[in-house]
N, C-alpha and C positions, 0 to 999 in steps of 0.2 A: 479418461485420465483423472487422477484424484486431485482434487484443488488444494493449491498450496497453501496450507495455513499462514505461510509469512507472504506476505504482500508484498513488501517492500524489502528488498535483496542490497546489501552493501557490493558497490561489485569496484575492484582494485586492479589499475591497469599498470603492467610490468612492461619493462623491455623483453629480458628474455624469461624468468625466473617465476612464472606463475605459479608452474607446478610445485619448483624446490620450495618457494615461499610458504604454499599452502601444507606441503608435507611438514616444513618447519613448524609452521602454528598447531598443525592438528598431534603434534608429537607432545606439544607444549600445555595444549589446554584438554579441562578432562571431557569424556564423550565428544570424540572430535575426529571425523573421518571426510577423509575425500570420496566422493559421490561419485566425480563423474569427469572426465580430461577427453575432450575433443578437439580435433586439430581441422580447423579448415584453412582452406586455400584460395588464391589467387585474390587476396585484400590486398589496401593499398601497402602493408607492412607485409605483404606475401605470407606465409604461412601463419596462423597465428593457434598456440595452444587456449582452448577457455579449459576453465578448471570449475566446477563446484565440488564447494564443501562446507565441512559442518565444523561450526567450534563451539562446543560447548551447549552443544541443540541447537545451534541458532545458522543460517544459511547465509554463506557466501560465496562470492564468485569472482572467479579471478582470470585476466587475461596474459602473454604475451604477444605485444601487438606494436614493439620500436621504443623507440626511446623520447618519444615522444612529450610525456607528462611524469613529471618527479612529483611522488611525495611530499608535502607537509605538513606542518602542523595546523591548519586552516581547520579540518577533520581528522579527529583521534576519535577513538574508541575506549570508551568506561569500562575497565573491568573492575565488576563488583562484586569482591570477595565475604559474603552473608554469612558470618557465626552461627544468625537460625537455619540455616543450609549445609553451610560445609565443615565438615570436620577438621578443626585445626586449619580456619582460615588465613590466618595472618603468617603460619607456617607455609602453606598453598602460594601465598600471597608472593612470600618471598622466594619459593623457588621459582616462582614463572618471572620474576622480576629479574632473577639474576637469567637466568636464558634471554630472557627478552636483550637483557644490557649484553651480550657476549656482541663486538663490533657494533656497539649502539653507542649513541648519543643520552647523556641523563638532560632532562630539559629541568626539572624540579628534582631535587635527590629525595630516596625515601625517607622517610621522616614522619613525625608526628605535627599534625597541623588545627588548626583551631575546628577545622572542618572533620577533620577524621583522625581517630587514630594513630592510623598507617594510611598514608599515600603518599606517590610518586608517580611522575610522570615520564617516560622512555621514547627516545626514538631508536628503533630497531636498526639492526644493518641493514637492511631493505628501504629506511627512511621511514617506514609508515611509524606512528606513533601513538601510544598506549598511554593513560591514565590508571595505575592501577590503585585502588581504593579499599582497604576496608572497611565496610557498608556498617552501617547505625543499625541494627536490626528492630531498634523502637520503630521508625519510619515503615512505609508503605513498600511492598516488597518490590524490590525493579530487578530485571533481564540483568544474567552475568554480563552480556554486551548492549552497552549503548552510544552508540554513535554523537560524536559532540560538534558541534559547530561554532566555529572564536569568530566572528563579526571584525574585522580588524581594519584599516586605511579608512578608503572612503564610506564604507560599510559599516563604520565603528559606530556605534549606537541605532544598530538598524535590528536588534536579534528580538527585541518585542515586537515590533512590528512584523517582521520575519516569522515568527510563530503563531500571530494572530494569522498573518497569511496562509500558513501552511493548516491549520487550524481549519482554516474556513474551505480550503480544496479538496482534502481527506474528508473519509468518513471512519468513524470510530474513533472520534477523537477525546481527547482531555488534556487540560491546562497540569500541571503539575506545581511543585515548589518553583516560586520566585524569588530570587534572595538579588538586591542591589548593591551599588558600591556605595557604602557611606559617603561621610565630607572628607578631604585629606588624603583622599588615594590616589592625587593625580600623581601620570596625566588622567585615569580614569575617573569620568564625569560621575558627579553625584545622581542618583535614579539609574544610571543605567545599567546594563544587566549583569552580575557578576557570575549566576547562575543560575540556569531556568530550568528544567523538562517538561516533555510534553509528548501523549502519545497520540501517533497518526497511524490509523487502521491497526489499530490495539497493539502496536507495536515504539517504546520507547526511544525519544531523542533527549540529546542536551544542547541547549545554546549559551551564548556566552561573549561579552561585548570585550575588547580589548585594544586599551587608546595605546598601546607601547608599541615603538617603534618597530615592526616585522616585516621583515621582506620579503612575505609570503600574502598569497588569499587562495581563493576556492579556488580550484582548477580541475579536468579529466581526470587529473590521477585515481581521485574517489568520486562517484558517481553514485546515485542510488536508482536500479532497477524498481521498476513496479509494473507489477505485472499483470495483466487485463483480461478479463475474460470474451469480452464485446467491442465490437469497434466503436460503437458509442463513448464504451469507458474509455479506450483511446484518445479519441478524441473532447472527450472532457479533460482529460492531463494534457495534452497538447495545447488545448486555447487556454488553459489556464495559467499553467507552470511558463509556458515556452517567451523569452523576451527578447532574445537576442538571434534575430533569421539568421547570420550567417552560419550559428554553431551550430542547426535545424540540420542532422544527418544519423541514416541508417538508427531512427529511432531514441536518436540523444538530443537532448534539448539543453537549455541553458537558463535559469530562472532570472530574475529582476534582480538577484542576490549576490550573481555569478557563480550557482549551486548549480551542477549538472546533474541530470534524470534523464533514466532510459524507459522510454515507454516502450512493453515487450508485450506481445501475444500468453497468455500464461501456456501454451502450448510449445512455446515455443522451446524449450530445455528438452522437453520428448522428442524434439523433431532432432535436434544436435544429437541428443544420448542414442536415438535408436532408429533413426532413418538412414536409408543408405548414401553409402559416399557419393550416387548419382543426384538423389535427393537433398542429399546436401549441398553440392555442388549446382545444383539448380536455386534453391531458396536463397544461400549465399549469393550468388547472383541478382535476385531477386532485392536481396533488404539492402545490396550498395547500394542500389540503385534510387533509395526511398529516402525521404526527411522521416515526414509523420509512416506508419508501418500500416499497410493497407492488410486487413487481412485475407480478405479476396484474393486477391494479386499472390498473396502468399502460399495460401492454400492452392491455388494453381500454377504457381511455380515446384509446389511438393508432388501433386500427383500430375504434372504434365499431363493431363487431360483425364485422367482415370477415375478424378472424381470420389474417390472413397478418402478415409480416413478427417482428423478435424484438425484444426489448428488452432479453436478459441475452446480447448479443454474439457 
């Protein structure tokens, strides 16, 4: 199997609408196609569609799996629209913005702001929510998509420390721009983080502290898959990231942050796309059954004793 250049997979849990969701986005952003819709069976939400796909070059993954975890704004996603890249960015800018708004929610209206240009921030009909940006192209180039995380309740001024953590787990990392709240922003505290990035396995995030009253925080809804080639590497995200045992299932974990993470097999998307429905139905079996993802146990639940094919890529 070819190793996946993205490491680390945004992955988005729906009630039912994985698929329409993902059709929606990849209509909307450019170079942007669905990969790959498997359906397995017998979870605890009985049937459930996964979807990969692609926006904009970059991989995501999307579930129908109950109704479980809603959307918000705890994780949005940076879209950054680059003049040295795109032609007639701010034009780009605004039509994906008015799509995005059709049944959305505007959290910040488009506008011109001390930070940028153009930006605005959207929550979709779907709830998930967008940052769209037009990019400084003086600055260091960054991914059309980067995943942001707002620090908000008890978590509120925890997003440097949060990045030095994350920082020190990954490999391929680097600190990015640090920008803080001046004096006079309250509620938002002096020093803390107004906006940060940072990349982990050469792959860009954003953080970001915020003292205003939100009735949201990190939850399942968004998750970040990474995907392992060794059980070793497994097991290094497992004792690291994992803080909270009750939320320890079928490979999802839970950080000190309330930030969830899927540790996956990186074989494991081959085994969905192109093993058979006995196969499937066997492994499925196999990964309810596990917190941490054993890859042994896996591997032998795929070839029920036949012993060929791999499962660590």
């Amino acid at each position: 199997m070819s190793k996946t250049t993205q490491k680390i997979v945004p992955h988005l849990w729906f009630d039912k609408e994985a698929k329409e969701a993902a059709e929606f986005y990849a209509s909307i952003f450019p170079d942007s196609k669905i990969t790959n819709v498997t359906t397995i069976h017998g979870t605890p939400s009985g049937d459930s569609d996964i979807v990969s796909f692609e926006l904009w070059g970059q991989k995501f993954m999307a579930i129908s799996a109950g109704p479980l975890f809603k959307f918000n704004p705890s994780v949005s996603f940076i879209v950054n629209f680059d003049p040295s890249r795109e032609q007639d960015a701010g034009g780009k800018l605004n039509e994906v913005w008015t799509k995005l708004s059709e049944g959305g929610t505007v959290l910040m209206p488009l506008d011109q702001y001390p930070f940028s240009e153009k930006y605005g921030w959207i929550q979709d009909k779907y709830d998930l929510t967008w940052q769209l940006i037009l990019t400084n192209p003086e600055g260091e180039e960054r991914p059309p998509f980067v995943p942001s995380l707002t620090f908000v309740g008890d978590q509120c001024g925890n997003a440097e420390e949060a990045i030095h953590f994350y920082l020190s787990v990954f490999k391929n990392t680097k600190q990015g721009l640090i920008a803080r709240y001046p004096t006079g922003m309250e509620p938002d505290k002096e020093g803390t983080v107004m906006f940060s990035d940072f990349m982990l396995e050469n792959q860009w995030f954003a953080a970001m502290d915020s003292a205003h009253e939100h009735k949201f925080r990190f939850n399942e809804a968004i998750s970040f898959m990474v995907y392992c080639d060794t059980q070793e590497e497994i097991d290094h995200y497992w004792e690291k990231l994992s803080a909270v045992p009750e939320a320890e299932q079928c490979g999802w974990l839970k950080d000190k942050y309330g930030l969830s993470w899927q540790i996956v097999p990186s074989g494991m998307d081959e085994m969905m796309s192109k093993g058979t429905p006995e196969q499937l139905a066997r492994v499925t079996k196999a990964f309810l059954k596990m917190k941490k993802f054993d890859l042994v146990e896996l591997q032998k639940a795929k070839n029920h004793g036949d012993g060929s094919g791999g499962f660590s890529g």
